[in-house]
N, CA and C atoms of all chains as a GROMACS GRO file, in nm:
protein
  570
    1UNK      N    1  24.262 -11.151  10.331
    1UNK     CA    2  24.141 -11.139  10.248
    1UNK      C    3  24.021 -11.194  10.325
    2UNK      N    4  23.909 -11.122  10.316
    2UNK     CA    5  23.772 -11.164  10.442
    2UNK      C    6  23.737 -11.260  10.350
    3UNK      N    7  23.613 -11.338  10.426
    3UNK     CA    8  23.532 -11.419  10.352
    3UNK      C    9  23.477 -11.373  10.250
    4UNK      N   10  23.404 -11.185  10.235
    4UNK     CA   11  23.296 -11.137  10.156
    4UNK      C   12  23.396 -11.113  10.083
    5UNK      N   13  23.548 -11.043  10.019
    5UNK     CA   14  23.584 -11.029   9.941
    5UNK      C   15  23.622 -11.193   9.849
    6UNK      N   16  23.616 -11.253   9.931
    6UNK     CA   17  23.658 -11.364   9.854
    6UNK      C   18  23.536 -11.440   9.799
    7UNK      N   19  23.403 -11.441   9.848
    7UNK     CA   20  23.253 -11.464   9.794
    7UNK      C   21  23.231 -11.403   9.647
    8UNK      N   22  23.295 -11.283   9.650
    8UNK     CA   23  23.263 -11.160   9.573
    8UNK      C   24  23.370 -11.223   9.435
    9UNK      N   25  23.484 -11.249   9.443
    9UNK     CA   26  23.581 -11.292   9.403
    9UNK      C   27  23.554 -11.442   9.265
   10UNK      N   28  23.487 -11.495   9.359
   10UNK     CA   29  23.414 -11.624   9.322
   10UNK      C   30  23.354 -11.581   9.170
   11UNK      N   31  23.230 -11.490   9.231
   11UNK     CA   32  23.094 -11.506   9.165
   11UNK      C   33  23.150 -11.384   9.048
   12UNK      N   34  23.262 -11.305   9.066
   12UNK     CA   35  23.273 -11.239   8.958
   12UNK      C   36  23.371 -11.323   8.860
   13UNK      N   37  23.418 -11.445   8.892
   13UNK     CA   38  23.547 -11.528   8.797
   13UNK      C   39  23.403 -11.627   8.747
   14UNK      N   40  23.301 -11.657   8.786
   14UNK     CA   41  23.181 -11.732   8.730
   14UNK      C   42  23.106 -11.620   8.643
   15UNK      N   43  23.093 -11.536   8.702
   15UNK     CA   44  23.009 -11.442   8.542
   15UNK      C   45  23.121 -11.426   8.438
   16UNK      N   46  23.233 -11.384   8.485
   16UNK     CA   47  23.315 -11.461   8.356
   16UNK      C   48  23.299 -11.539   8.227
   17UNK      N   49  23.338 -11.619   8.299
   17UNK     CA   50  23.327 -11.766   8.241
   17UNK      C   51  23.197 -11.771   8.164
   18UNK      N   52  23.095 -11.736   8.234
   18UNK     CA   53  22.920 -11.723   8.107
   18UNK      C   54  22.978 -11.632   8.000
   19UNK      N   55  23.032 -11.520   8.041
   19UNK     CA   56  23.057 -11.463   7.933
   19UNK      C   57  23.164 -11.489   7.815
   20UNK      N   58  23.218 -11.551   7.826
   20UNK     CA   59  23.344 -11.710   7.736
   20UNK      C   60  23.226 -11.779   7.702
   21UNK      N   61  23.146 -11.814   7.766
   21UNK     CA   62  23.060 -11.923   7.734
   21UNK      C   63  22.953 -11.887   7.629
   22UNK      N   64  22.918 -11.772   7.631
   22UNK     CA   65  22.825 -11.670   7.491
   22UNK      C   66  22.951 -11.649   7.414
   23UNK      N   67  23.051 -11.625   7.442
   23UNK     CA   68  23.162 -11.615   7.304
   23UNK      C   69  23.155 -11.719   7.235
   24UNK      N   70  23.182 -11.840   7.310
   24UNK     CA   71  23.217 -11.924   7.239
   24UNK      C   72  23.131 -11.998   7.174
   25UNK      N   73  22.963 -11.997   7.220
   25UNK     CA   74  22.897 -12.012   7.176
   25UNK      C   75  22.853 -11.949   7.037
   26UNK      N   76  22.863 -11.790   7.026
   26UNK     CA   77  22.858 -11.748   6.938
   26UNK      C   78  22.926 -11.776   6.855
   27UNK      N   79  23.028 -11.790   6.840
   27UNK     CA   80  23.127 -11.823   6.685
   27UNK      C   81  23.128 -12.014   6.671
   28UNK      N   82  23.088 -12.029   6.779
   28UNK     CA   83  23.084 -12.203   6.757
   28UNK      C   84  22.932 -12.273   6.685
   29UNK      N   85  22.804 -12.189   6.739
   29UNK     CA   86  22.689 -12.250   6.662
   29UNK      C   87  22.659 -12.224   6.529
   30UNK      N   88  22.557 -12.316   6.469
   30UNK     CA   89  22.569 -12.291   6.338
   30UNK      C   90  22.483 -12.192   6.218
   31UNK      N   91  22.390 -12.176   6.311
   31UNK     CA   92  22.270 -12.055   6.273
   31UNK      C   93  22.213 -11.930   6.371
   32UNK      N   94  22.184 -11.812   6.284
   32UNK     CA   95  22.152 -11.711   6.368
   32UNK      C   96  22.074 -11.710   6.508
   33UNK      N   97  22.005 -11.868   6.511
   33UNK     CA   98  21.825 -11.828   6.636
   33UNK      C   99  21.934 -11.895   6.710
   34UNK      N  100  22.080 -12.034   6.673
   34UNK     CA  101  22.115 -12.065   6.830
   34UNK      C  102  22.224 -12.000   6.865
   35UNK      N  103  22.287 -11.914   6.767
   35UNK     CA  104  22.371 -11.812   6.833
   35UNK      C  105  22.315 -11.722   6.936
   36UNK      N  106  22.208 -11.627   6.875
   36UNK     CA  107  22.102 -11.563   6.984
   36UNK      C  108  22.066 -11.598   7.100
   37UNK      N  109  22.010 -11.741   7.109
   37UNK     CA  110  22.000 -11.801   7.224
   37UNK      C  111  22.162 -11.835   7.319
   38UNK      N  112  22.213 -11.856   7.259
   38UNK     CA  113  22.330 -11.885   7.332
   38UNK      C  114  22.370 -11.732   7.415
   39UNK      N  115  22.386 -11.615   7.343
   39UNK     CA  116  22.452 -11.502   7.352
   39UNK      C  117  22.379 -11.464   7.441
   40UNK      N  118  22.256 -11.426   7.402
   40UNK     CA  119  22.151 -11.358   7.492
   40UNK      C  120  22.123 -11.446   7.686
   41UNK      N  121  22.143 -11.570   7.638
   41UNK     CA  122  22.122 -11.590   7.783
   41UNK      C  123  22.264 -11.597   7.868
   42UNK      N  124  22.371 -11.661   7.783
   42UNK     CA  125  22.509 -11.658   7.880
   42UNK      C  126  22.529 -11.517   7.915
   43UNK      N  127  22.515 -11.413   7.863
   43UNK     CA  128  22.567 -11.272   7.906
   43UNK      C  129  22.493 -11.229   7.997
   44UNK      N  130  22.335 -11.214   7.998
   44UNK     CA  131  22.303 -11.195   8.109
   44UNK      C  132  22.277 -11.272   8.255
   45UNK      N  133  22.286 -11.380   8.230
   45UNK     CA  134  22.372 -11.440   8.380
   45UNK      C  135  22.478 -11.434   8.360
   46UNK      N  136  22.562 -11.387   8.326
   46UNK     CA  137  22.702 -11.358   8.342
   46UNK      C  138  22.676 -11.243   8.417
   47UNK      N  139  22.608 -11.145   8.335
   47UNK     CA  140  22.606 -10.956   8.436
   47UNK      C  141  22.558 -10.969   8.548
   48UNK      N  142  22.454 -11.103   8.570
   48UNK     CA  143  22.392 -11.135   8.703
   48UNK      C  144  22.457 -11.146   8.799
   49UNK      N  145  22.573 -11.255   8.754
   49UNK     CA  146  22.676 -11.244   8.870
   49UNK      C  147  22.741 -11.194   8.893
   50UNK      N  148  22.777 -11.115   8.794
   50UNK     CA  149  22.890 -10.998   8.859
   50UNK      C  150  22.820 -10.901   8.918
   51UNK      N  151  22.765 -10.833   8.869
   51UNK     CA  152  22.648 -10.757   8.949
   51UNK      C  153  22.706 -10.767   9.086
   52UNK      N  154  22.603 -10.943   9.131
   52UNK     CA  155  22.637 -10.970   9.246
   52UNK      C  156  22.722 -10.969   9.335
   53UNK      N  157  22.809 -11.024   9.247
   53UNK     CA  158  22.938 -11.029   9.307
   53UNK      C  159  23.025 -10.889   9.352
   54UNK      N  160  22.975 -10.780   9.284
   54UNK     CA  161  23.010 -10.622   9.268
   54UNK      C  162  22.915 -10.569   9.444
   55UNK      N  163  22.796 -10.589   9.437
   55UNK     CA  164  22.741 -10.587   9.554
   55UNK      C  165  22.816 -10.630   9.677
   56UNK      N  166  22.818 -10.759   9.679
   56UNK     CA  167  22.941 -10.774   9.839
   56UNK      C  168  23.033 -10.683   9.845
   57UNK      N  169  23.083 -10.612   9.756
   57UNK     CA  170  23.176 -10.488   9.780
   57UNK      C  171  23.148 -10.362   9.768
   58UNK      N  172  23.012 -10.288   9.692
   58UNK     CA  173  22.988 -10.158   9.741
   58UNK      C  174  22.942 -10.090   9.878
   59UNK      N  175  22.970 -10.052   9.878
   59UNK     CA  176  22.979  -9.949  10.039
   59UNK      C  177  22.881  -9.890  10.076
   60UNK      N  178  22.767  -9.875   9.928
   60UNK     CA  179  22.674  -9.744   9.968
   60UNK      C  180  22.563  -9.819   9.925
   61UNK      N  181  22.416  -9.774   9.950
   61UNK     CA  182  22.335  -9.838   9.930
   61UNK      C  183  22.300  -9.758   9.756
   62UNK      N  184  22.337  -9.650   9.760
   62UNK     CA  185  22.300  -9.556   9.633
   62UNK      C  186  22.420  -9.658   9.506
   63UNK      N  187  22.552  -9.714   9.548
   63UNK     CA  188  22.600  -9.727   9.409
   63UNK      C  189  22.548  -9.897   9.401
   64UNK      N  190  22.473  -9.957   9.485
   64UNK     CA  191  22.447 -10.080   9.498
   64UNK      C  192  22.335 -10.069   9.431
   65UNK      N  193  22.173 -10.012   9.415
   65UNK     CA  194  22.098  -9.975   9.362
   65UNK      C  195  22.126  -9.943   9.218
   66UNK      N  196  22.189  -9.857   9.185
   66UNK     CA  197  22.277  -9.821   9.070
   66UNK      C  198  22.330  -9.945   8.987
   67UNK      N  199  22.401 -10.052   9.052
   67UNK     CA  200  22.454 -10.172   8.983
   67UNK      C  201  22.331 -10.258   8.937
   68UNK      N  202  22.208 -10.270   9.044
   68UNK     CA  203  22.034 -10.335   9.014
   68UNK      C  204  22.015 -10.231   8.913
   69UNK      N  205  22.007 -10.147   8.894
   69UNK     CA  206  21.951 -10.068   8.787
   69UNK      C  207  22.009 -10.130   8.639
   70UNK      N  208  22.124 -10.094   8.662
   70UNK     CA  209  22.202 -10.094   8.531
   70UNK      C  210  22.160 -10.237   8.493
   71UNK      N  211  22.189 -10.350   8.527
   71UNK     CA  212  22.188 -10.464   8.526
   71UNK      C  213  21.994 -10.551   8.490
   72UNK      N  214  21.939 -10.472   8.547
   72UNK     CA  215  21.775 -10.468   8.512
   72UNK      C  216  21.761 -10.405   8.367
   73UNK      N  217  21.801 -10.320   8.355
   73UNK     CA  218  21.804 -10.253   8.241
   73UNK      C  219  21.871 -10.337   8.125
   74UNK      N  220  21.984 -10.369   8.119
   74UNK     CA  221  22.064 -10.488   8.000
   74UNK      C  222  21.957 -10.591   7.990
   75UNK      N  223  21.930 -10.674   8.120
   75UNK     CA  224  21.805 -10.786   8.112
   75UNK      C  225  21.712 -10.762   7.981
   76UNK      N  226  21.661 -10.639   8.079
   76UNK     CA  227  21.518 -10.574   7.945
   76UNK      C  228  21.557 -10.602   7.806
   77UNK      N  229  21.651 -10.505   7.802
   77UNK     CA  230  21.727 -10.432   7.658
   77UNK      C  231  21.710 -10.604   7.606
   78UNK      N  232  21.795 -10.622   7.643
   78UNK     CA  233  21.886 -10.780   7.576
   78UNK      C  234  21.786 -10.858   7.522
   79UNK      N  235  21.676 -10.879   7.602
   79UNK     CA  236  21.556 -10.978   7.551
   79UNK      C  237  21.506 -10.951   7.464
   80UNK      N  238  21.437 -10.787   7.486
   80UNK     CA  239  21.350 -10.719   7.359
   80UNK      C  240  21.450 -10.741   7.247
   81UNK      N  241  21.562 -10.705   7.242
   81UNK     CA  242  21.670 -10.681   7.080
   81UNK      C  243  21.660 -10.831   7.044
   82UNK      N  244  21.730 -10.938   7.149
   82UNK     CA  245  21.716 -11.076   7.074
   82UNK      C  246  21.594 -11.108   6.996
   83UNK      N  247  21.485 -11.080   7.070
   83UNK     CA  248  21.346 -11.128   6.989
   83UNK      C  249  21.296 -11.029   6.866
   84UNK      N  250  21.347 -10.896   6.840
   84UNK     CA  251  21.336 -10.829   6.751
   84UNK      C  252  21.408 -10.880   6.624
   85UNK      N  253  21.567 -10.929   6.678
   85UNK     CA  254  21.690 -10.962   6.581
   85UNK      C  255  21.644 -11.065   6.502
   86UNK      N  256  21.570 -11.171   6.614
   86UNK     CA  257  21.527 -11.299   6.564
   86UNK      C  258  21.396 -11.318   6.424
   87UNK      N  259  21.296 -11.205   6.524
   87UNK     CA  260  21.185 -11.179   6.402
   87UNK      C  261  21.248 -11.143   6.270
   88UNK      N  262  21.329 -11.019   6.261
   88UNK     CA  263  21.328 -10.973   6.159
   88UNK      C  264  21.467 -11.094   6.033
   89UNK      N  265  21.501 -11.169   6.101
   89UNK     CA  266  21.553 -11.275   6.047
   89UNK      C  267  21.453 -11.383   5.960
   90UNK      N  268  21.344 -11.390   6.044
   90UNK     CA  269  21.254 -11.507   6.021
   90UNK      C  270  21.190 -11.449   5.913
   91UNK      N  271  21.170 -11.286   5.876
   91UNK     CA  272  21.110 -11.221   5.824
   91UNK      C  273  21.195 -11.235   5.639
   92UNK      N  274  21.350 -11.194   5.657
   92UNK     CA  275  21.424 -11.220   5.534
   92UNK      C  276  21.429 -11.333   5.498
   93UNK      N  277  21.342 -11.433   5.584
   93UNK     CA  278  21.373 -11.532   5.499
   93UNK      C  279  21.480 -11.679   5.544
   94UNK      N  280  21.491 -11.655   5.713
   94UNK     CA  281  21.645 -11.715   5.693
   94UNK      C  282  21.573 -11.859   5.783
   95UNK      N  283  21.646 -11.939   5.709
   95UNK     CA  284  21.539 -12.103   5.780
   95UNK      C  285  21.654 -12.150   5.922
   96UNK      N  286  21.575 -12.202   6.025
   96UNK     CA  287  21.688 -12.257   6.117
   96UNK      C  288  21.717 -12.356   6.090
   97UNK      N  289  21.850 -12.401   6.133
   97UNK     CA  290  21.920 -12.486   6.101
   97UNK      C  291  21.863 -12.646   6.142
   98UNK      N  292  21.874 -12.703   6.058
   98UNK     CA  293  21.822 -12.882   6.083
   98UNK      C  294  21.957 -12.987   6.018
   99UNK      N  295  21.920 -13.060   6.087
   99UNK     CA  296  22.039 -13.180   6.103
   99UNK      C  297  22.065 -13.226   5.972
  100UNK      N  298  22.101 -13.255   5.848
  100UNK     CA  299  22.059 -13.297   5.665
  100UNK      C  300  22.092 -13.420   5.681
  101UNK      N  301  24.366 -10.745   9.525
  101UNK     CA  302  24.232 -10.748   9.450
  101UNK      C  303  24.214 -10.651   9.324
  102UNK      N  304  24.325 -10.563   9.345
  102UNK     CA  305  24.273 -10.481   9.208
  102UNK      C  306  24.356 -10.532   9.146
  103UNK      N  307  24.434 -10.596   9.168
  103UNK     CA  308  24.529 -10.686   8.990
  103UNK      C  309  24.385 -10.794   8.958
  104UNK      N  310  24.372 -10.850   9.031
  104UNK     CA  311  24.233 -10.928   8.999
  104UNK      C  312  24.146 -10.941   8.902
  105UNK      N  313  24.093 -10.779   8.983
  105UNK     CA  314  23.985 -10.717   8.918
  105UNK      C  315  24.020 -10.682   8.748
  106UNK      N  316  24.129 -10.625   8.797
  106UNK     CA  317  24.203 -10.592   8.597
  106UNK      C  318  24.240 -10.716   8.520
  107UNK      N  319  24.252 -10.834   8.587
  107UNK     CA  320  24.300 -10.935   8.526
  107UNK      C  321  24.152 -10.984   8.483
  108UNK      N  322  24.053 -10.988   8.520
  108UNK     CA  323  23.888 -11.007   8.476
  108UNK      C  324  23.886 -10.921   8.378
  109UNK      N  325  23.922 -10.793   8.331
  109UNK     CA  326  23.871 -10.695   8.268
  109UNK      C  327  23.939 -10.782   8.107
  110UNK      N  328  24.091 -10.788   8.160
  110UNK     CA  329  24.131 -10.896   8.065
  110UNK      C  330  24.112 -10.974   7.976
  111UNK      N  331  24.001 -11.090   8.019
  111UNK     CA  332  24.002 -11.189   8.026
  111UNK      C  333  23.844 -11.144   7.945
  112UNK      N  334  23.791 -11.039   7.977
  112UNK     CA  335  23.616 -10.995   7.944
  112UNK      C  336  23.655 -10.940   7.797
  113UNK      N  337  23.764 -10.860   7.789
  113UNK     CA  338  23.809 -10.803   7.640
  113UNK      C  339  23.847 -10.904   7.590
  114UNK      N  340  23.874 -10.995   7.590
  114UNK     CA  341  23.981 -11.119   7.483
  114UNK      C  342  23.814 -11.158   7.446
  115UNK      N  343  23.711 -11.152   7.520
  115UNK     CA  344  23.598 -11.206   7.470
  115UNK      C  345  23.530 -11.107   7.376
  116UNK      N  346  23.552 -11.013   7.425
  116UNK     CA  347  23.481 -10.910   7.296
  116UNK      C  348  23.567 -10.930   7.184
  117UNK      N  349  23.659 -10.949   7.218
  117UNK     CA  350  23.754 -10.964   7.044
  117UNK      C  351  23.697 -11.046   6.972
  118UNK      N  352  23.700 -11.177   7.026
  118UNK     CA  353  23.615 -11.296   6.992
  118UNK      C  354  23.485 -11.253   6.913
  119UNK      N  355  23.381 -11.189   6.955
  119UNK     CA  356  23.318 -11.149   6.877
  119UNK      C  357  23.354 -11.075   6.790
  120UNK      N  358  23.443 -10.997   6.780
  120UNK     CA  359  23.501 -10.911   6.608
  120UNK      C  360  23.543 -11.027   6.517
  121UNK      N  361  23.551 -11.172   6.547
  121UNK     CA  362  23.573 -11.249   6.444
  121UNK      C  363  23.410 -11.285   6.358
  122UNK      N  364  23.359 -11.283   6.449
  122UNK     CA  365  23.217 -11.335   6.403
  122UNK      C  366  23.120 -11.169   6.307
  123UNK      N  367  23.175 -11.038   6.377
  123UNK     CA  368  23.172 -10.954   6.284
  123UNK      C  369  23.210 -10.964   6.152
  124UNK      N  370  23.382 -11.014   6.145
  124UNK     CA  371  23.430 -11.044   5.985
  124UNK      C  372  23.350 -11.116   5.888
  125UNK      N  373  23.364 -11.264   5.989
  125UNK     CA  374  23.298 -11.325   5.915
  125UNK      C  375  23.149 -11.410   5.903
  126UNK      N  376  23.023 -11.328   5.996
  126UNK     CA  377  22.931 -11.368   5.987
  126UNK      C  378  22.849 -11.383   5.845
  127UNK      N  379  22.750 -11.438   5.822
  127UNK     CA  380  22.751 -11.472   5.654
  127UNK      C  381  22.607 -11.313   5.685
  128UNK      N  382  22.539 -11.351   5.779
  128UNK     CA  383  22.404 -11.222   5.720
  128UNK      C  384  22.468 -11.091   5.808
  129UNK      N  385  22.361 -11.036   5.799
  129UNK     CA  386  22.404 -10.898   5.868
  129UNK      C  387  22.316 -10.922   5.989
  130UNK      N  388  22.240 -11.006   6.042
  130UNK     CA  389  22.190 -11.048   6.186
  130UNK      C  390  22.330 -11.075   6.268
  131UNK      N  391  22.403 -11.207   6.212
  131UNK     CA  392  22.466 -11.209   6.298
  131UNK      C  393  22.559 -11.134   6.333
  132UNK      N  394  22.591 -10.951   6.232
  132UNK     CA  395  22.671 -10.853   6.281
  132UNK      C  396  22.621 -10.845   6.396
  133UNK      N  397  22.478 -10.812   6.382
  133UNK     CA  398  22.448 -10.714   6.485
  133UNK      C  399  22.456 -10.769   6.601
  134UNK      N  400  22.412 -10.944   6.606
  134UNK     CA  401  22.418 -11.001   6.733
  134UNK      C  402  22.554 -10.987   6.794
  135UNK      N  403  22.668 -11.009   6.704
  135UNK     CA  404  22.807 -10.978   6.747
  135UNK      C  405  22.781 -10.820   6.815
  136UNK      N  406  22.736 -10.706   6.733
  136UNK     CA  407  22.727 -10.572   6.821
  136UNK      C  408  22.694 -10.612   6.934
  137UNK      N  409  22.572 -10.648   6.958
  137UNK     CA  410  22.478 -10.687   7.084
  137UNK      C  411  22.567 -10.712   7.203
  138UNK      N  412  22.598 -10.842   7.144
  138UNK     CA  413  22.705 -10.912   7.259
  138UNK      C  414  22.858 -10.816   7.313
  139UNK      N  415  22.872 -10.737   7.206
  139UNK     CA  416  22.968 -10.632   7.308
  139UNK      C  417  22.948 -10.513   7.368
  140UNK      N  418  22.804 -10.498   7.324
  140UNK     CA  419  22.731 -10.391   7.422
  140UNK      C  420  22.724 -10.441   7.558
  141UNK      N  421  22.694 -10.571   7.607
  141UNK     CA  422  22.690 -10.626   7.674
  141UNK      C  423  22.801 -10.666   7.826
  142UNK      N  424  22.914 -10.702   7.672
  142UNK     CA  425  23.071 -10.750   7.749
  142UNK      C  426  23.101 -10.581   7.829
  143UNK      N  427  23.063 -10.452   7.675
  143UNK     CA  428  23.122 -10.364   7.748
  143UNK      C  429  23.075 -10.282   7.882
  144UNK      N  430  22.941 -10.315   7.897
  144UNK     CA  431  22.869 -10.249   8.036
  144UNK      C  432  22.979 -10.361   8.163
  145UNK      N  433  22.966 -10.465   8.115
  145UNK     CA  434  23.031 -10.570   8.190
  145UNK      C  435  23.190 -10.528   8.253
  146UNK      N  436  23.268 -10.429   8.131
  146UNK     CA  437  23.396 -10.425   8.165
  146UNK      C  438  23.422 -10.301   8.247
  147UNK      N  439  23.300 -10.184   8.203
  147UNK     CA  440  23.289 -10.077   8.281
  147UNK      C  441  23.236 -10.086   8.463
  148UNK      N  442  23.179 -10.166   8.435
  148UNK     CA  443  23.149 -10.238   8.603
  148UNK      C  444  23.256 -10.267   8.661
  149UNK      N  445  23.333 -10.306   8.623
  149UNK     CA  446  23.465 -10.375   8.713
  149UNK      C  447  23.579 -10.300   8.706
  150UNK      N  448  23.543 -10.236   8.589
  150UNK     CA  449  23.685 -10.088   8.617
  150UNK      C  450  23.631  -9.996   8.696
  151UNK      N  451  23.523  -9.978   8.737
  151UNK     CA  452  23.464  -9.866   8.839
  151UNK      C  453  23.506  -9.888   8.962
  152UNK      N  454  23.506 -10.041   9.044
  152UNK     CA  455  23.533 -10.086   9.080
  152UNK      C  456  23.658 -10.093   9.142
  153UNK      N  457  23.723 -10.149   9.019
  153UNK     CA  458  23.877 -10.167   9.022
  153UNK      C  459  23.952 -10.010   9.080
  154UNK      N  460  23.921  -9.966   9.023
  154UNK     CA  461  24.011  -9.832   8.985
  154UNK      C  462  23.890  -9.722   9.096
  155UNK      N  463  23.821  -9.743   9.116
  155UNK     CA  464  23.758  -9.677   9.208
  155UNK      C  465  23.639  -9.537   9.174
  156UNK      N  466  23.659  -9.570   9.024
  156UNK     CA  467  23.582  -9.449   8.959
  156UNK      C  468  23.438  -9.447   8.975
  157UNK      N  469  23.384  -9.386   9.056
  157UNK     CA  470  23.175  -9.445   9.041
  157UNK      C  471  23.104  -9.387   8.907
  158UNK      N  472  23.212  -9.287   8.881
  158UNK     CA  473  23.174  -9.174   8.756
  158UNK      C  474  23.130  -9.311   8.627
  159UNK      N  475  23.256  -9.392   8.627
  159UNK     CA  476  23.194  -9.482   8.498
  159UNK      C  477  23.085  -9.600   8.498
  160UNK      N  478  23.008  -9.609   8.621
  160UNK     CA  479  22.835  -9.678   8.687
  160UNK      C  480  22.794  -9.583   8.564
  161UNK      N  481  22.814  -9.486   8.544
  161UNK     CA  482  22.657  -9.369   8.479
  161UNK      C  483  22.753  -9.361   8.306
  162UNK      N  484  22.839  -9.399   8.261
  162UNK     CA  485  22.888  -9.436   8.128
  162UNK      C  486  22.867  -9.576   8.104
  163UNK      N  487  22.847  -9.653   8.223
  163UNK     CA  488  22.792  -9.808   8.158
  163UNK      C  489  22.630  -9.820   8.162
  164UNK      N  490  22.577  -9.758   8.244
  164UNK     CA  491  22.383  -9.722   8.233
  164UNK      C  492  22.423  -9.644   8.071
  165UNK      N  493  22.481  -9.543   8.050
  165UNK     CA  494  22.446  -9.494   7.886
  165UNK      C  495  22.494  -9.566   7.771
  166UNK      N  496  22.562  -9.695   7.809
  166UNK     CA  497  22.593  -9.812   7.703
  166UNK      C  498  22.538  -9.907   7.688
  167UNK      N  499  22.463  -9.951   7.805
  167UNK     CA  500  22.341 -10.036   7.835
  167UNK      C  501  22.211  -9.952   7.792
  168UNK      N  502  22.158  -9.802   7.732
  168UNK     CA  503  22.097  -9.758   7.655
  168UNK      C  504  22.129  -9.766   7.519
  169UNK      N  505  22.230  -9.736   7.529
  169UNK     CA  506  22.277  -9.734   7.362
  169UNK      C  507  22.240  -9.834   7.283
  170UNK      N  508  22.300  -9.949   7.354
  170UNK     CA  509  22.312 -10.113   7.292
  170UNK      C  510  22.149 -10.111   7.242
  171UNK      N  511  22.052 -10.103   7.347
  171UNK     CA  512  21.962 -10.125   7.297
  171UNK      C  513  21.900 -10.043   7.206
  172UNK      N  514  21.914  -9.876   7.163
  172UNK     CA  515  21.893  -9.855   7.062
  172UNK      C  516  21.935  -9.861   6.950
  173UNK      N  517  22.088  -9.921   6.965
  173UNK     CA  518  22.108  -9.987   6.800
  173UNK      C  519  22.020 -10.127   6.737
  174UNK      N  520  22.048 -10.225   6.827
  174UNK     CA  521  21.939 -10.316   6.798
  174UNK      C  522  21.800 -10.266   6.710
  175UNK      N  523  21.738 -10.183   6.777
  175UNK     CA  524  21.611 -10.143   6.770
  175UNK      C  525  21.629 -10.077   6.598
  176UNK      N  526  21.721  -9.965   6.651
  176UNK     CA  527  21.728  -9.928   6.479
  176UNK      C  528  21.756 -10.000   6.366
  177UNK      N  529  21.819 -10.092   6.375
  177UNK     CA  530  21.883 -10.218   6.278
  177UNK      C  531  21.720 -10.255   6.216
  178UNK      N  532  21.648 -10.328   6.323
  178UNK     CA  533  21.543 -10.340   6.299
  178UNK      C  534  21.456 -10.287   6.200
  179UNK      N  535  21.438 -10.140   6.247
  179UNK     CA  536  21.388 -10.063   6.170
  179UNK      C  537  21.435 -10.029   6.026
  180UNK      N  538  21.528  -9.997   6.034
  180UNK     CA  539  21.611  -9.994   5.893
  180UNK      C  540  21.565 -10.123   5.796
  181UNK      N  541  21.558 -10.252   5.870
  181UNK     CA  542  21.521 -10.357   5.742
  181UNK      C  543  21.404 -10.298   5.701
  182UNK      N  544  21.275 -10.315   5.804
  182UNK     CA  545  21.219 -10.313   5.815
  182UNK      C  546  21.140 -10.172   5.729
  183UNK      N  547  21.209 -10.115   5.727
  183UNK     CA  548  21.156  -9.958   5.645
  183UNK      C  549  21.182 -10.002   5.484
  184UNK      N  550  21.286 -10.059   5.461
  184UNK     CA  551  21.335 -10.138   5.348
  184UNK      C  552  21.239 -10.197   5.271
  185UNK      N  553  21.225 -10.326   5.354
  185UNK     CA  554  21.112 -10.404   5.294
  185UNK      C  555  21.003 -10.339   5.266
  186UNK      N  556  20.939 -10.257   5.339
  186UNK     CA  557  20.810 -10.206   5.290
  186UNK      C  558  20.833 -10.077   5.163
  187UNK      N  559  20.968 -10.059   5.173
  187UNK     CA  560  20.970  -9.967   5.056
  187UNK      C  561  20.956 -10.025   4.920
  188UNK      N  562  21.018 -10.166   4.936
  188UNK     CA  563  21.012 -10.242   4.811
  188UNK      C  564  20.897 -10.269   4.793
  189UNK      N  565  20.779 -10.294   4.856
  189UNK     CA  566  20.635 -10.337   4.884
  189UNK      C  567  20.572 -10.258   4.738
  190UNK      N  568  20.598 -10.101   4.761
  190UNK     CA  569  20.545 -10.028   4.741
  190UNK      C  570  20.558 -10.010   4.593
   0.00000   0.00000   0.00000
């Protein structure tokens, strides 16, 4: 096994793990804005690194571009929906959570 | 490396399951959707590494149209309250 498959190896068992880490976040916090926050940011550094980590191993510059694309694109997506999800929460009414 | 790679894919689905609990039992319908969200997410994530794995480039351009999707459900959710409330307005 080279060094770059094993670099690659790394950083895709660490985007992992972010992504366990928005799971578990999600079913572990106690209100909608720190679930959101939790979800929304562990997943996309999670895709960050794999991404990355997917890069040390494509071959072509076209499916490497392709992985930046896709991965730019979730970023976008992910932010705009969290802050939409969040407004229209704040909107029904729903209070964040405080310590009683 | 490709047991690896499938053993990640693994390990990425046991996490989307995880979120179908928080589907059951989230108390509003935000946190459905955030549960949706988050497996729009896992699943662009799992299609990356089976492309990969398995050597398919065909499924790069089925995880770009799930990484669209995701975000137009969000968006519609939105809208849907949102058309709601102002109907009651009225």
């Amino acid at each position: 096994m080279s060094i770059l498959d094993m670099a690659s190896l790394v950083l895709i068992a660490v985007g992992c793990l972010f992504f366990i880490a928005g799971s578990v976040g999600m079913l572990r916090l106690p209100d909608v804005f720190t679930r959101l926050h939790a979800t929304t940011k562990a997943d996309n550094v999670g895709l960050g690194l794999l991404v990355l980590g997917l890069l040390l191993r494509s071959g072509s510059m076209f499916v490497a571009s392709k992985l930046v694309l896709i991965w730019l694109l979730v970023l976008v997506a992910g932010a705009t929906t969290c802050h939409l999800i969040a407004q229209s929460a704040v909107r029904r009414g729903e209070r964040p959570w405080s310590k009683r | 490396m490709t047991q690896t790679l499938l053993l990640f894919v693994v390990v990425l689905l046991a996490s989307m399951v995880a979120g179908l609990i928080r589907v059951k039992r989230g108390p509003t319908s935000s946190d459905r959707m955030l549960a949706a969200q988050l497996m729009g997410t896992t699943g662009v994530a799992i299609l990356l590494l089976l492309s990969e794995a398995i050597s398919r480039p065909a499924l790069l351009d089925v995880a770009l149209v799930f990484a669209l999707l995701a975000a137009v459900t969000g968006i519609a959710f939105v809208q849907r309250y949102h058309a709601m409330e102002t109907g009651e307005q009225e």
